[in-house]
N, C-alpha and C positions, 0 to 999 in steps of 0.2 A: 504494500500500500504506500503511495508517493506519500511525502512529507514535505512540508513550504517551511523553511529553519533559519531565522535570522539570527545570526551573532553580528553583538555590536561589542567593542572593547580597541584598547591603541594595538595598532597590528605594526610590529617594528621586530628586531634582536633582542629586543630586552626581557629582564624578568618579567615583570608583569605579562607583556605579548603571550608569553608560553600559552596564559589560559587559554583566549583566543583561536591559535593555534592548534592547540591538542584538540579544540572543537571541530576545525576544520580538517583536519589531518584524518581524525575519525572516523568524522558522520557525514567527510565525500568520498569516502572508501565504498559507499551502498550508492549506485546508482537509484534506487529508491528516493533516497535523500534528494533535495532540491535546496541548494544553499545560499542563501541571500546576506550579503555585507554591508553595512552602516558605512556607507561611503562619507556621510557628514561627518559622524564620530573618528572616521581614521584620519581624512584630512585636518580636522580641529587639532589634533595631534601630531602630527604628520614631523615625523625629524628624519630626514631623509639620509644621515651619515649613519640611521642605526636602520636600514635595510627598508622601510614602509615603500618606497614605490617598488622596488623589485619584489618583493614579497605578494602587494598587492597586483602586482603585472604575472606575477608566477601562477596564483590563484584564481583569477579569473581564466585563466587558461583552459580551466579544467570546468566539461562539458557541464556537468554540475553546480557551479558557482558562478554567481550571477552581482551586479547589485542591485542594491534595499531598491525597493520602489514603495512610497509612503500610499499609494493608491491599491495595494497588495493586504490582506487579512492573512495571518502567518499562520501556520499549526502550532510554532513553538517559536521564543522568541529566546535567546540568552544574552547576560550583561555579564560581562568578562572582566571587568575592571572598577576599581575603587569607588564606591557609591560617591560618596564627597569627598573633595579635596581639600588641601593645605586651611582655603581660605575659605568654608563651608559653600561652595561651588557646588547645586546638585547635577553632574555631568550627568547623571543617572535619567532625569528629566527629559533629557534628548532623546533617550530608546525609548522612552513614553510615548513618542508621537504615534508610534506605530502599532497597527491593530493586531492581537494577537490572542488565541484562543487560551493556551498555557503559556506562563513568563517565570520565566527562573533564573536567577542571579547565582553569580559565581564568586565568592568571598573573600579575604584572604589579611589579616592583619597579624601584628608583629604583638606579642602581650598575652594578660589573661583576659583581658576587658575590650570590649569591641567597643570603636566609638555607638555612643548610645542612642543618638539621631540617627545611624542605620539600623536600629531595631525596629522601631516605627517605618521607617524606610521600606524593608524586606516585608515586615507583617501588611501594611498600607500598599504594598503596588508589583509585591511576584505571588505564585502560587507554591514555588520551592528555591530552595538558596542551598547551594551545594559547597563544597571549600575543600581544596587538596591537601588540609591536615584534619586526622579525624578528632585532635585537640581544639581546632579553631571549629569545628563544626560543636565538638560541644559547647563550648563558651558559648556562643553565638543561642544557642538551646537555653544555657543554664542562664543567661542574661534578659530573655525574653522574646527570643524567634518562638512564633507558634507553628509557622506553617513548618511542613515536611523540611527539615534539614538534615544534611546528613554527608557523608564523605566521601569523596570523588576524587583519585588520584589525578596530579595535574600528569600528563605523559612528559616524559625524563625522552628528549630525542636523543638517545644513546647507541642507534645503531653503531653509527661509524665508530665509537669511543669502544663498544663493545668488541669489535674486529682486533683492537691491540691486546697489549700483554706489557704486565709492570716488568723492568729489564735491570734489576741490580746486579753489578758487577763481582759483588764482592768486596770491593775495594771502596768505594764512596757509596754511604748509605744517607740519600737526600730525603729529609723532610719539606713537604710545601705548605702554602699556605695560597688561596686563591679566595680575594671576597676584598670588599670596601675597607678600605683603610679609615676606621670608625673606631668610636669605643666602644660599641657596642659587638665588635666582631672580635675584640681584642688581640689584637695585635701585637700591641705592644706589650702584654704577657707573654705572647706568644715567643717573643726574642729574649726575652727576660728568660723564659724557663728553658729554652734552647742552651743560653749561655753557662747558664745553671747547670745543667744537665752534663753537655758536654765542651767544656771550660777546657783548651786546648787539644784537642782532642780530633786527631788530623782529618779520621775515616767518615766524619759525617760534615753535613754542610745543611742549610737552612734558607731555601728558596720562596720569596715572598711578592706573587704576584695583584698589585691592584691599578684597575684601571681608570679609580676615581676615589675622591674624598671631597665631602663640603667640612672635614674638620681641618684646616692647614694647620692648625696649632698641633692637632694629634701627629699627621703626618710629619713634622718637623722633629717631633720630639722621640719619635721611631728610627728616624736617619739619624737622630743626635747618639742615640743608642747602638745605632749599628758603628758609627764611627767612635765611639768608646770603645768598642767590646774587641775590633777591626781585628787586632794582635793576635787574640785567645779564642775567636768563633769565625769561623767564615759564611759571613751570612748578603745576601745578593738582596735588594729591597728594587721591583722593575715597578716604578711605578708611572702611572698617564702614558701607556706605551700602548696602543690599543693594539692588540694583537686577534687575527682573526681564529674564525672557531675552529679550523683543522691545525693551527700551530695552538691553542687552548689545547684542544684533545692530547696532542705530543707531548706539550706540558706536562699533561698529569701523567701519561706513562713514563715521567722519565721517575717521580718522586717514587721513593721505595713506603714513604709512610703520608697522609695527607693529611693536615692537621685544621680542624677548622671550632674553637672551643665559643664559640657567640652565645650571647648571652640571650636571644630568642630570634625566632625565625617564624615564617609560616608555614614553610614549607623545606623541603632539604635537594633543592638539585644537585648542586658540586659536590655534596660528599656521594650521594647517587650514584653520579659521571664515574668517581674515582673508585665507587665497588667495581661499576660498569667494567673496567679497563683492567680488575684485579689483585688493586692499589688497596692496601690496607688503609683504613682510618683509625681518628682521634678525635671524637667530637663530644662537646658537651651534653650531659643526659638529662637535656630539660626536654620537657614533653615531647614535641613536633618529633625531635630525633630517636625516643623509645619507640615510635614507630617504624624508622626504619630500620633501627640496631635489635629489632626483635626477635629471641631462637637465634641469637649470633654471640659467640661469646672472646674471647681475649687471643684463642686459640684458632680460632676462625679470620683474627683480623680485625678484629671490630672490639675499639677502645676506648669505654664510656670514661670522659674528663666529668668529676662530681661537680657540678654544679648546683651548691646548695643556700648559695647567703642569696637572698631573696634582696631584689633591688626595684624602685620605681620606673616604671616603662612610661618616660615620657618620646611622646614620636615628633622630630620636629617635620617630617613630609607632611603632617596632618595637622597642623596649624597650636603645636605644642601642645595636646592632647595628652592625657593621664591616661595610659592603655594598661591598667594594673602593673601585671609582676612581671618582671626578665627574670633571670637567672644567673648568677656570675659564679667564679670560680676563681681560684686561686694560681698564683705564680709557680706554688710548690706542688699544687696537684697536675698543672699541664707539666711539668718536670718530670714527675714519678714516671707518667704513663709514657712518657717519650724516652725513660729508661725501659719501662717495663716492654713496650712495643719494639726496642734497639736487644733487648736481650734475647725475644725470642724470633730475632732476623733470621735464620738458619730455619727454623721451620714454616714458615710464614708464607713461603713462595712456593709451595711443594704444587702441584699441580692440582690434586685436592682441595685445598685453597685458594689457590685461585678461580678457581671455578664454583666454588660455593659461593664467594663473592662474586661471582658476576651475573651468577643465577638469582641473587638478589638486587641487581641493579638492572639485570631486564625482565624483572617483576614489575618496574614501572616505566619500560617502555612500549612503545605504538603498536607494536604487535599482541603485547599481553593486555592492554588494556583497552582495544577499538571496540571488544565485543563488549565491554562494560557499556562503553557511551554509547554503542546503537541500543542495547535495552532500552538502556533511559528515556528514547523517542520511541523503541518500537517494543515493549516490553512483550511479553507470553502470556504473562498475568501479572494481578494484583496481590499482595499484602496487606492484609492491617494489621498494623504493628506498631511496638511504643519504640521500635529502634528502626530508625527509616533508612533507605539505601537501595540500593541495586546488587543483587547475588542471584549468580543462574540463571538468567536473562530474566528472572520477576523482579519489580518493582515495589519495594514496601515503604506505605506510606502512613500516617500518623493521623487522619482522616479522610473521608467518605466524599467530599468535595475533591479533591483533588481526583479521586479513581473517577467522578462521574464526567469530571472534565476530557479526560483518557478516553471514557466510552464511546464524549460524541467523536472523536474522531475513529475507534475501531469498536463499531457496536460489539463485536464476541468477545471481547477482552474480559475475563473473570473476576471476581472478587474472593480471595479467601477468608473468612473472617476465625478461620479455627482458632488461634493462635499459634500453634503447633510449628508453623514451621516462623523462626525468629533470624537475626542475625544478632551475633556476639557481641556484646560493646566491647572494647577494647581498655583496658586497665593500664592504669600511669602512677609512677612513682614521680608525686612530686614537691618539692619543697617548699613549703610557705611558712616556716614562722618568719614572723615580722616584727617589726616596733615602730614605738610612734617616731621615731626619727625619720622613718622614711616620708612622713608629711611637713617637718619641718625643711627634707631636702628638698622636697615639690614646691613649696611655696619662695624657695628661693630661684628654683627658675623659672617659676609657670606665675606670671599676676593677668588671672583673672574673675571675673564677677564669679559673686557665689550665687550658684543655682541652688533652689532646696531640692528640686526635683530628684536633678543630675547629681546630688551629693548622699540623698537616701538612695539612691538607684548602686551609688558607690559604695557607701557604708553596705547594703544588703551582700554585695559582691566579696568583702573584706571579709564580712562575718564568717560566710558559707564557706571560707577558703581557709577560716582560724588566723587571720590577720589582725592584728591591731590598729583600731580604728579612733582611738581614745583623741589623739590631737586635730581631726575634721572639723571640730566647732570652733578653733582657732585659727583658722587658715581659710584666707580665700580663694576656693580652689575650685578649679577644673567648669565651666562650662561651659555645654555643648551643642554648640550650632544654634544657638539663639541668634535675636538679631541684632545682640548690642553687641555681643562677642567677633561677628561675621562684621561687621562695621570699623571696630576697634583695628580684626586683623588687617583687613584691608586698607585702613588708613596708615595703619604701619609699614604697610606695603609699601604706600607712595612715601613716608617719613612724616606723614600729620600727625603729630603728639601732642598730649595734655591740650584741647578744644572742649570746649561745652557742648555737652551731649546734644542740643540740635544740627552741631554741626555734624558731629557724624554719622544721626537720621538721615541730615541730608545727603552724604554721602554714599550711603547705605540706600538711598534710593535712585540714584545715580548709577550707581551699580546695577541694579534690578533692572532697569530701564535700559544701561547700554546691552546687559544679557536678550532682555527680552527684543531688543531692536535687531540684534546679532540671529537669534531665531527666525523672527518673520522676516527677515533677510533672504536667511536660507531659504526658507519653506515656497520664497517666490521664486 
């Protein structure tokens, strides 16, 4: 049965894109499928040094993929990318225009806390929101999504990366490190517990690829360290060197260990990639990554960094937003594991292992997972279930609206209500004791108005997590996506500070006015 399937999201190289992507990769593999693109949404984005017009010239290629037409009623619409942005922007509004029978969003933030103006967002305007960690789909649940949410790998494009083989000599055993030179990805523990580790010490070396930082002060002070240490570590720091993805891929095969210990994620591709290729890992075991390091243990290759001192996740992409907890770790715990990973080098490459990791790393790619996402638009059956998802080409969904939605487009589609057959939630080891200090830190980088709303909304979030919440009524903290907030950001944007609150109504509607003029623009 043909399918009419709009994906809208930024279609480029980048992380984010992947969603996008694995949608189209997927569900134009079924000629059944009829795939329609938010030509508005990708140009609005459109950065053309990170791949969007070849991408989008590659794609339309294919007999299958078409673009949007706003005069078109869809079977299934998906939103691939960040509901609101920096400066509560709802980009999300855009894919609104278009008529659509089912609309399901695609998720994806860095934290325990999801901004809380996409709750209302997700429940007010899709029928399902899906997310490629099955920790961010439960936040997103335990926070206040009602409709069907539930967990959907992003696809990991690992073919090519899968084709190689990690190649240690014997003789130099390289550590890498690949991701944003941030403090959030830590880095500069990362040299730190290198230097720690092996403190002259000829046979290893520590290679650190980033191809961007908005922290220069971070970045500065990671070269200050590497030319400290220059005598006693030989350690390579390639940074703003944009390298393309078949010298990336070569990259990770050269590293005999990968090390990436960040202190939260949404998702895990690079360390994915570097199973892929049969590159042992080191990454921190906060949530997102007990999903991938699961039934893998020390002797397999897979080397959980404790990350256990519970830190505040402020994001500044999303306009200095309070996203709960990260996770961090220590100088002397990424050290142990990068002796304890160096001592058992001799066994680690045996071919056994290698191939157990790579059996894990295309577990999430396009081949093992195309037949998940055609369920999803062309299920076998229905579920009703208190754990929603896709397994076995059925669909289990969390209400009865959603299935009758299904129906009108494949009248014989079934309903099981037995309960009997379930999917497994998946179980996390994770650390949250807190203190009230971590609100005294927030309120020194984050000055914004106090919502009560947005603040019980937070306190409930603290409680259920065994955080402490004692210092909130002393702090003006955190609100979100109001419109004194969204005015404030914006005028800081241009540098208008300290003005009397009409002026930045005015402002604030200014805005509105050049968005909605930017719309009716388009639309003629």
């Amino acid at each position: 049965m043909k399918r009419k399937i709009l994906l809208a999201g930024r279609l480029d190289l980048g992380p984010l894109a992947r969603h996008i992507r694995a949608f189209i990769e997927t569900l134009s593999s079924d000629p059944d499928n009829e795939i329609y693109l938010d030509e508005y949404y990708i140009e609005h984005y459109r950065v053309d040094q990170f791949g969007t017009t070849q991408l989008l010239k590659e794609y339309l290629s294919r007999k299958n993929v078409h673009r949007a037409d706003l005069e078109l009623t869809y079977d299934f619409s998906v939103f691939t990318d960040l509901l609101t942005l920096e400066y509560g922007d709802g980009v999300y509004e855009y894919f609104l225009r278009y008529r659509s029978k089912v609309k399901i969003c695609y998720e994806v933030f860095d934290g325990s806390l999801p901004p809380l103006d996409w709750i209302d967002i997700i429940n007010g305007n899709f029928d399902m929101c899906c997310s490629p960690s099955v920790y961010v789909a439960d936040r997103l649940r335990k926070n206040g999504v009602t409709v069907p949410c539930f967990h959907l790998p992003c696809v990991v494009f690992n073919d090519e990366i899968a084709r190689k083989y990690p190649r240690p000599d014997g003789k130099t055993w390289r550590f890498g490190f690949i991701g944003g030179a941030e403090q959030r990805k830590n880095l500069k523990k990362v040299i730190e517990a290198f230097h720690l580790a092996f403190k002259n010490q000829k046979d290893v070396e520590l290679y650190v690829h980033s191809s961007y930082s908005p922290e220069r002060e971070y970045v500065q002070a990671c070269f200050d360290l590497i030319e400290a240490y220059k005598d006693e570590s030989k350690i390579t720091f390639n940074f703003e060197r944009p390298i393309s993805k078949e010298e990336m891929y070569e990259l990770i095969s050269t590293f005999s260990f990968y090390v990436y210990p960040t202190k939260n994620t949404g998702y895990f591709t690079t360390p994915c990639e570097a199973l892929s290729a049969g590159v042992p890992i080191m990454v921190s075991d906060i949530p997102v990554h007990q999903e991938l390091m699961a039934g893998l243990s020390e002797r397999d290759g897979v080397f959980a960094i404790r990350a256990d001192r519970a830190d505040l996740m402020i994001h500044s992409y999303l306009g200095n937003k309070c996203l709960g907890a990260q996770y961090d770790t220590t100088v002397e715990e990424i050290s142990r594991q990068m002796r304890n990973a160096y001592a058992l080098r001799d066994e680690l490459f045996s071919e056994e292992g290698v191939e157990k990791r790579k059996a894990r790393g295309k577990a999430y790619g396009l081949a093992a997972l195309t037949d998940v996402y055609l369920s999803l638009f062309h299920p076998r059956g229905c579920v009703l279930a208190e754990e929603c998802g896709v397994k076995d080409g059925k669909l289990y969904v969390n209400n009865e609206a959603v299935y009758e939605k299904y129906r009108t487009l494949d009248p014989g589609l079934t309903l099981d209500r037995s309960g009997k057959d379930v999917i497994e939630p998946f179980r996390y080891d994770i650390h949250d004791e807190r203190a009230t200090e971590l609100f005294e830190y927030a309120s020194k980088r984050v000055e914004e108005v106090r919502s009560r709303e947005y603040v019980t909304r937070l306190k409930r979030h603290y409680l259920e997590t065994g955080m402490d919440f004692d210092a909130v009524t002393h702090s003006s903290l955190f609100i979100d996506s109001k419109w004194f907030k969204k005015t404030v950001s914006k005028a800081e944007k241009y540098h208008v500070r300290r003005l009397p609150r009409f002026v930045y109504a005015a402002f604030y509607l200014y805005c509105k006015f050049r968005q909605a003029a930017s719309l009716f623009g388009r639309k003629g």
